[in-house]
Phi, psi and omega in degrees: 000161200224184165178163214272139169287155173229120171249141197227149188285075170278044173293336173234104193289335166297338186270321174265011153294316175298320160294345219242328160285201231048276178335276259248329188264046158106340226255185180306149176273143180273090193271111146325111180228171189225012175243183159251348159285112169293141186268177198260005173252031165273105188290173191269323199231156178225169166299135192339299179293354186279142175247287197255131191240109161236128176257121202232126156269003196029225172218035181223356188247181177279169204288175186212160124317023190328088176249132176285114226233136172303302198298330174295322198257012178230012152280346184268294213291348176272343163283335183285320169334309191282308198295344199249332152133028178118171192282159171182189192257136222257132153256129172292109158215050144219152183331149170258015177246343168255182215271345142321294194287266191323339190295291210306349174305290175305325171289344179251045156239313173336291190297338209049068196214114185277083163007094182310087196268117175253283162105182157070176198249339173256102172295089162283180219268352158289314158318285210279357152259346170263349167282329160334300225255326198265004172302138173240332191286104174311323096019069206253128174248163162218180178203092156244156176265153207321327174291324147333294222264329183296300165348291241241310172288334176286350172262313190268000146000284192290351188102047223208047171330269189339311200309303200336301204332300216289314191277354189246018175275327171317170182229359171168139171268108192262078169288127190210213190078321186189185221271156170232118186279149187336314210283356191277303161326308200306307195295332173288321178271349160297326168300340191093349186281125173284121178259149159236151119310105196246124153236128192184181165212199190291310167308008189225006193059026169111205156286131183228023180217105162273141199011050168128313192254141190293137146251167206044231193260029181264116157314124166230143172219179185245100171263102199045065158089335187266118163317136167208159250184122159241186185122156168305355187244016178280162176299184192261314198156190200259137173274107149107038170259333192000303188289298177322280159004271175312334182290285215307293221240119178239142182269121177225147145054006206061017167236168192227119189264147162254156208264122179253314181097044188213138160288127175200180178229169174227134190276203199278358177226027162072000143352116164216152174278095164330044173269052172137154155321144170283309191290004191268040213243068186307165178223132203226107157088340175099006162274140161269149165218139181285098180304334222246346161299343184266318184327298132353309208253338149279013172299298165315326189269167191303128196039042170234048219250359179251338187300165182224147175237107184260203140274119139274137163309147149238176180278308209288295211254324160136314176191118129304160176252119187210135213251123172291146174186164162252010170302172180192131162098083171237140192278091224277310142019255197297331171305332209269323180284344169288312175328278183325314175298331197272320193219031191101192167256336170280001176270343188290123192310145176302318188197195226202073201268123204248159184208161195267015159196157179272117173296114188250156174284163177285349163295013182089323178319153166278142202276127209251002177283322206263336171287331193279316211277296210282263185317335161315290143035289196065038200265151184218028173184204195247013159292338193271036159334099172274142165276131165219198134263165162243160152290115190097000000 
């Protein structure tokens, strides 16, 4: 059995709230688009159990489908529920086509609680107090990503009392999408703001690890290095994919896992810890290095909180790490030697490429196919300009 796909412009985040209750009561399944061009291989109909189609190119591949099932998308909001200390009311301020931007859609139809719709990928820090302001639910949630979030502790820093206010009204901050560096938490939660650290992607239904720990009923375990996630909330499969599908969602043990393609680790009370793409793994000199450990680790230094760290070729060494940013006047030195104390000496980035924005997918990610691309190139300073939005 089948039903009709609905594809809806979320450029206006009220129409696909209103699909996604549609959806969720039975009604047509819902695709988010941010474009007016329908593409012409977006089938009309789906399979039965699909509610929700979010398209993702993620951020190194070609685009995909994630479909989703109303039942998948309404176990996640009840494990963030459980998880989180209960239902409340929600501000939207990220796109609504991505699997974020939809959760907080769906908990709050879940909760019956109507949504502050902010939207879009740039928080100004007046915008994120007058949506503030307009929560009626003692229960307050938001969900951003780390530029987001930098935006807003960097306001309230600066002496920006309202921003302080607006972030410590919350019962939790959910930040994802990518990696959040330490110093960023440490300073936000010094602010009084409760941070959650969310990990998950559109194939997990979105975030399904709060700091670490699986929530509800989601399984996480580490196979031969690669995280792989069971739970009610994974998606169904790739749409009109079969073969990607089979690769992605595997049966072990009687559960059925998606495969995420991130490197981790689990400590001894099952915790776990992300560190990095299986594919980000370079051989520099006949040492590996980890892109995504240097990355972390320039992140961590002062006004590098954007940088992205890709691969280069060399003559010499084979293949280097070498770091994107819109910083300018960077201590490239002092980068090369924190780096280095942190992950080796083969880890310290070759250069240093500055641009005047990080080209992001359309999930919000930086886009590292067009950075990688960008750094071939041979670009080194900031005549190397990329084109994007930035995030935040």
């Amino acid at each position: 059995m089948t039903r009709t796909l609905l594809p809806v412009d979320a450029r206006d985040p009220r129409a696909v709230l209103e699909a996604l209750r549609d959806a969720l009561a039975g009604g047509p399944a819902v695709a988010p688009r941010t474009s007016d061009v329908v593409p012409a291989d977006l089938p009309r109909e789906v399979p039965l159990p699909v509610a929700l189609v979010v398209e993702t190119s993620g951020s190194s591949g070609r685009p995909k489908r994630v479909a989703l099932s109303g039942e998948a998308v309404l176990a996640g909001a009840a494990a963030a529920d459980g998880a989180l200390g209960g239902p409340g009311q929600w501000v939207l301020a990220l796109p609504a086509h991505y699997v974020a931007g939809t959760n907080v859609l769906v908990r709050s139809v879940a909760a019956g609680t109507a949504p502050v719709l902010l939207g879009g990928s740039h928080v100004e820090p007046s915008a994120f107090v007058a949506a503030t302001d307009r929560l009626e639910h003692p229960t307050a949630y938001v969900s951003l990503v780390p530029a987001q979030l930098a935006v807003l502790v960097d306001a309230a820093e600066a002496g920006d009392a309202a921003v302080a206010a607006a972030l410590r009204r919350y019962a939790a901050v959910l930040v994802g999408g990518q990696a959040t560096p330490a110093g960023l938490l440490d300073r936000a939660r010094a602010s009084g703001v409760r941070v959650v650290r969310s990990y998950g992607s559109s194939e997990t239904g979105g975030g399904c690890v709060y700091d670490g720990v699986p929530v509800g009923r989601t399984r996480v375990a580490v196979v031969d290095g690669q995280v792989e996630v069971a739970g009610p909330s994974l998606a169904e499969g790739y749409l009109g994919d079969d073969e990607r599908t089979a690769a992605a969602f595997v049966v072990r043990d009687g559960l059925r896992w998606y495969r995420t393609g991130d490197a981790g680790r689990l400590d001894d009370a099952g915790r776990l810890t992300v560190t990095g793409r299986l594919d980000d793994v370079v051989v520099s000199g006949g040492e590996k290095v980890s892109l995504g450990v240097v990355e972390r680790l320039v992140r961590e230094l002062p006004g590098l909180g954007d940088a992205v760290v890709v691969r280069a070729s060399h003559e010499r060494w084979g293949e280097v790490p070498v770091v994107v940013t819109t910083a300018r006047d960077v201590d490239r030195a002092g980068l090369r030697a924190a780096v280095a104390a942190g992950a080796g000496r083969a880890a310290a980035p070759d250069r240093v490429v500055v641009v005047e924005a990080v080209p992001l997918t359309p999930a919000g990610k930086p886009d590292r196919v067009a950075l990688t691309r960008l750094v071939a190139g041979g670009a080194t300073g900031p005549e190397a300009a990329a084109s994007g939005d930035v995030a935040g």
